[in-house]
N, C-alpha and C positions, 0 to 999 in steps of 0.2 A: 864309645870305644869298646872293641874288646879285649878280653884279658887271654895272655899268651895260650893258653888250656882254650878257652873259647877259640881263637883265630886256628887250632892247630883240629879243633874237633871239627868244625866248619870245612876247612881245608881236605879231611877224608870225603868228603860228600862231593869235592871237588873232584876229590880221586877216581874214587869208585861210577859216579855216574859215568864219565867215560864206557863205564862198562854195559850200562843199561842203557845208551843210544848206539853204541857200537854195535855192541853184540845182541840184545836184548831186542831191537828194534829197528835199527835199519843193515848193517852188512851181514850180521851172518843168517837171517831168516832170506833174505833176496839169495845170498851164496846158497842156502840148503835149496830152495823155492828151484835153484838153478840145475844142480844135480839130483833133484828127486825128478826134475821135469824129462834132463838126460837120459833118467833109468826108465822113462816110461810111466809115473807116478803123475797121475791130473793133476791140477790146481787146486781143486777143493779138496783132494784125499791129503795132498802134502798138507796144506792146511788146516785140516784134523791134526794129523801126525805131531806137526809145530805146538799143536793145544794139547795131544797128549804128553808130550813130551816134560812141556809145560809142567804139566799135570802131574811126573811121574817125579820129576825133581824136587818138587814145592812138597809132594807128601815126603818122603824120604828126608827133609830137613826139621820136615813140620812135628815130624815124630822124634827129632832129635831136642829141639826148642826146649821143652818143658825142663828136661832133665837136666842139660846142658847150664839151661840158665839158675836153676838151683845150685849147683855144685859152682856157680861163677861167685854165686852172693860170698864164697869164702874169699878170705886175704888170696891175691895173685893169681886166681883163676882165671875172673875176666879177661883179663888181657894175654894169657895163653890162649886161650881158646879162642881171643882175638885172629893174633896171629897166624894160626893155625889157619882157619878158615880163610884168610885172604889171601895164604901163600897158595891152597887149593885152589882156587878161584884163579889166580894170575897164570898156575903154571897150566891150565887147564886149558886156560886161554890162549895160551904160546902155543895148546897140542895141536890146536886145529888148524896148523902152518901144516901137520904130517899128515892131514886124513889123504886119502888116495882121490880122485877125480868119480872112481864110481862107489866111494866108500860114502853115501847120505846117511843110510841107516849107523856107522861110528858116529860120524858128526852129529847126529842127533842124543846119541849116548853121552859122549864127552862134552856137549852141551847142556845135558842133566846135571852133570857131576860140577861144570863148572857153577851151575844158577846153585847149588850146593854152597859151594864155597864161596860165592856173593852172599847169598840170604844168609849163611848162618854168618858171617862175617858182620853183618847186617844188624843181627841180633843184640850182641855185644858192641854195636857202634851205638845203636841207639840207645842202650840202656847208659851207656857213659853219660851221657845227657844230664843226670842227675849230678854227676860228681866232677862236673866241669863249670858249672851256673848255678842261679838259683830260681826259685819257684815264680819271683817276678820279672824276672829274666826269661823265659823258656821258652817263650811265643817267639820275641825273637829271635833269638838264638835258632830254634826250630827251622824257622822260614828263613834264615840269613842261609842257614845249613841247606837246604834243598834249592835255594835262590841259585849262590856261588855253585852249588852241583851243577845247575842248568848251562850257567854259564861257561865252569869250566870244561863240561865234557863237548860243548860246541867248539873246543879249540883242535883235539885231535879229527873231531869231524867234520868242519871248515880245512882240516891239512888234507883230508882224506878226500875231498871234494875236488879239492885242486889237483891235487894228481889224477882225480878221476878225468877230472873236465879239460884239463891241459896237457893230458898225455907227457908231460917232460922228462917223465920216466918211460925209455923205449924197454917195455915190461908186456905183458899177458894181463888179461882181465883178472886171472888167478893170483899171480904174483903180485897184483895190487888188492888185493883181497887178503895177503895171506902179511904184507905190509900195513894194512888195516888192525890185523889180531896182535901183531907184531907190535903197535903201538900202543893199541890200548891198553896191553898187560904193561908195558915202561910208563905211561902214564899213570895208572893206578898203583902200582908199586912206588914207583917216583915219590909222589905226591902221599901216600901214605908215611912217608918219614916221619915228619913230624909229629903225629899221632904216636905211632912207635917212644918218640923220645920224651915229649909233654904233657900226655895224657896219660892220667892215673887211677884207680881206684881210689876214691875216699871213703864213700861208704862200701861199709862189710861187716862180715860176721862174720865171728873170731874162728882160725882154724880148729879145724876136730882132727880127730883122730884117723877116721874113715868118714870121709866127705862124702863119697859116691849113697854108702848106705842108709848117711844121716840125712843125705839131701831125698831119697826119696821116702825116708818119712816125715820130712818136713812138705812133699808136697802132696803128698795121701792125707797131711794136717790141711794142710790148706783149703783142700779141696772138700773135705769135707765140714770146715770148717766156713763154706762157700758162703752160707746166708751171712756173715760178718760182714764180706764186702759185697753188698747190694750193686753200690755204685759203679764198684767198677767190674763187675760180672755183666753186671746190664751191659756197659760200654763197652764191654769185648763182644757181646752178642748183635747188638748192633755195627760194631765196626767189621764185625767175619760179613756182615750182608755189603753195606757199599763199599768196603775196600774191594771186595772179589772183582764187581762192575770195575771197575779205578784200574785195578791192576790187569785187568786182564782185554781191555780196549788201549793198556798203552804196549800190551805182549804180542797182538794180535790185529796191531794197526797194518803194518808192513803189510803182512800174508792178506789183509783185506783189499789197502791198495790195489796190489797185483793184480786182485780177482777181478778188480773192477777195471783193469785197463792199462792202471797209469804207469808208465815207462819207471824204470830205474832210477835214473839220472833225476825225473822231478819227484821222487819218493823222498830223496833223500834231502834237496834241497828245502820240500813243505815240513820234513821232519827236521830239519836245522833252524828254519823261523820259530814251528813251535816251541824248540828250548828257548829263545833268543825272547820270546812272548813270554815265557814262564818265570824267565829271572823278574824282571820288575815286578810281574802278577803276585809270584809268591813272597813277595819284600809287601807290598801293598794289602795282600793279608793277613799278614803277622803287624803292620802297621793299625792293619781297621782292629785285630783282636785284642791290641791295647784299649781300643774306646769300646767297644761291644762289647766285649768277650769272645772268646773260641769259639763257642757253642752254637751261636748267631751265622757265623761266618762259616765252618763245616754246613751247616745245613745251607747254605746258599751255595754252595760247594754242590751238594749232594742234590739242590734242585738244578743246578746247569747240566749235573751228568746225564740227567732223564731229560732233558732237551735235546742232547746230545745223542742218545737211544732212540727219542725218536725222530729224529731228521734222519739218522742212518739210515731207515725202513727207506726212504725219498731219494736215497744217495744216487746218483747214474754219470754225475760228468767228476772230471777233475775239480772244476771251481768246488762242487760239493766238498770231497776231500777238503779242499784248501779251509772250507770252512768249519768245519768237524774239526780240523785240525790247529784252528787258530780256537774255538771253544776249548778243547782239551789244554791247549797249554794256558787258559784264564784260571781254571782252577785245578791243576793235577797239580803241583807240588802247595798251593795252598792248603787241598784239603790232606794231604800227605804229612806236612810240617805242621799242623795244628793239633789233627790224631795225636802226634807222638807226642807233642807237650800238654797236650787236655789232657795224657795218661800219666805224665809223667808227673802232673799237679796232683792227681790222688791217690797214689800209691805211695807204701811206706819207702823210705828212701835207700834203706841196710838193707831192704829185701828187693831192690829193683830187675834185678838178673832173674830173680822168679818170675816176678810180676811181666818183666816185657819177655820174660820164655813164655807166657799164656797170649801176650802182645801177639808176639807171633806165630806162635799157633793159630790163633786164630786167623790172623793176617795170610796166613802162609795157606792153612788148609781152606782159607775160601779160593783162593787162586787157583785151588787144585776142581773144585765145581766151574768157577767162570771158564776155564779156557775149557775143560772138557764140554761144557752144555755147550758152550758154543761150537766148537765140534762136531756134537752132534748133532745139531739143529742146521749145523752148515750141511754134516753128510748126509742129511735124513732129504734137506729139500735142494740142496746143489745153490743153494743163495744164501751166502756170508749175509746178506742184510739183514736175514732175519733171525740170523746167528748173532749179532750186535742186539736187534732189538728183543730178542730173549732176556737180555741182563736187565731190563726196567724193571723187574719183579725184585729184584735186588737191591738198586737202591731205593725203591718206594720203601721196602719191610726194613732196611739198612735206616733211612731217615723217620719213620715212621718210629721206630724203638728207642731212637738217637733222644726226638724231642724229651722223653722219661728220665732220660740221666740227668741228674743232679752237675752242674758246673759249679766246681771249690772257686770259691772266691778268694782274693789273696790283700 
């Protein structure tokens, strides 16, 4: 059973994926893909564009992360800073009902600003983690978290399908596009309530006087006080190498699709089974990392993605796709929900808003490498495939550095 803080922390992960199958990976890269192609913009340059964009959003947060999560560790931070960031995110969400038809180049802007307001939202969602469970708890709780994500955000995109496939709304392919953004900001708003009402800060460290100044020399302390925590420096330098791979084949699946052929309509339904795959897969992770450990399970995580890399190089029919795409959802929210509770096991608990502002840092600015290389490995040879099989150098150094980290035992 969970306890009300747990069922209400879980339930955001509910919320906000909506937001990373919607918008993240299947409507609004097809919708840009659709008016960059209108303006005249090829396939594979959009498809750069989508990775810079990527790119340009994830840094701009990435540089906010360290500081941000400092100044949280004080009493009632966290949870403004909470807030803040996911009211960005929703309304940014709602903007892209106003972009104009030849307006791609705003949409791509406003979709920076929104992956803004998801990641840093993000930040403070998962450092909660600490102050909702405990340390023998956290695997599952982790993986129940990304599991019910899976699941939930398949509900606005199973409604989203039906009106696609059933026309019963006599609408415009826009107007059902702009009903698509339309929801997923009331779903993730929605379902963020309860978070809003049950989740708290327990750990912290006691208000100061001026926060902003003391936080950054508490993290000019930290960092130079870096060789203390071996173990978990190691683990962020290995997790900046396979989360970038992770993250950035579930950013850049869509735009790959396309390249390769596959119609709209089966884009979105292979991207609907893969959540539908990921809910059990990632319950069944967090189940095996009761008996093995995390440690075990991430690195079999991180050996499926380099199978995954390179099948890609082979990819040419749809059935391909389907199967890349049933691989991705065995271990994308497994090795997702593991990361964040293997971190969350060895770091101090009063300083966790530090600790998962280096989390994401690192997390954030590998995303900013993966979508760009692949970019430009797409624009350099005009074949996305071998823009996918570029990332394998990522997680071999990603699992390679992995095996060195020490696993806290509990």
């Amino acid at each position: 059973m969970f306890t009300k803080e747990e069922k209400s922390w879980i339930l955001q992960d509910w919320a906000n994926s909506a937001y990373s199958i919607m918008i993240t990976t299947a409507i609004l890269p097809i919708y840009f893909k659709s008016l960059a192609s209108s303006a005249g913009v090829s396939d594979h340059m959009s498809t750069a564009y989508w990775g810079y964009a990527n790119s340009i959003g994830t840094l701009l947060i990435s540089c906010l992360a360290p500081i941000l999560g400092t100044i949280a560790d004080y009493q009632f931070f966290k949870k403004r800073f909470f807030n803040i960031f996911t009211l960005l995110g929703v309304l940014c969400t709602v903007s892209f009902v106003f972009v104009p038809n030849d307006g791609w180049f705003i949409l791509l802007g406003l979709y920076a600003l929104s992956l803004i307001g998801f990641s840093g939202a993000n930040i403070f969602y998962d450092s909660f983690l600490v102050d909702v469970t405990t340390n023998d708890r956290m695997d599952r709780i982790s993986s129940a978290g990304y599991a019910f994500g899976y699941l939930g955000s398949s509900i606005p995109f199973v409604i989203f399908i039906i009106l696609k496939a059933t026309g019963i709304l006599p609408i415009s392919e826009v107007a059902l596009v702009n009903i698509g953004f339309l929801l997923t900001a009331i779903w993730w708003l929605g379902f963020t309530v309860p978070f809003f009402r049950n989740v708290h800060q327990k750990h912290f460290l006691e208000r100061v006087k001026n926060p902003v100044r003391t936080s950054f020399k508490r993290l000019f302390t930290t960092l130079r006080q870096i060789s203390q925590y071996r173990t978990i420096a190691l683990f962020l330098i290995a997790y900046f190498f396979y989360i970038d791979g992770v993250d950035t084949i579930f950013r850049m699946a869509t735009s790959y699709g396309i390249d390769l052929g596959i119609t709209d309509t089966t884009l979105i339904i292979i991207l609907l089974v893969t959540q539908l795959i990921a809910f059990p897969f990632t319950i069944f992770y967090g189940f095996l990392a009761k008996h093995f450990g995390a440690k075990k399970l991430i690195l079999v995580a991180i050996f499926v993605y380099l199978i995954i890399c390179v099948y890609a190089v082979f990819m040419k029919t749809t059935l391909d796709f389907w199967i890349l795409a049933v691989l991705v959802g065995t271990s994308q929210g497994g090795i997702q929900a593991l990361s964040r509770s293997f971190f969350g096991k060895i770091i101090p608990k009063e300083r966790s808003n530090e600790f998962y502002g280096f989390y994401n840092i690192f997390g954030k600015f590998s995303a900013i490498i993966g979508p760009a290389l692949m970019g430009i490995i797409t624009q350099l040879t005009g074949n996305t495939s071998y823009g996918v099989a570029s990332l394998i150098v990522l997680f071999l150094i990603g699992g390679i550095l992995f095996l060195f980290v020490r696993e806290e035992r509990i």
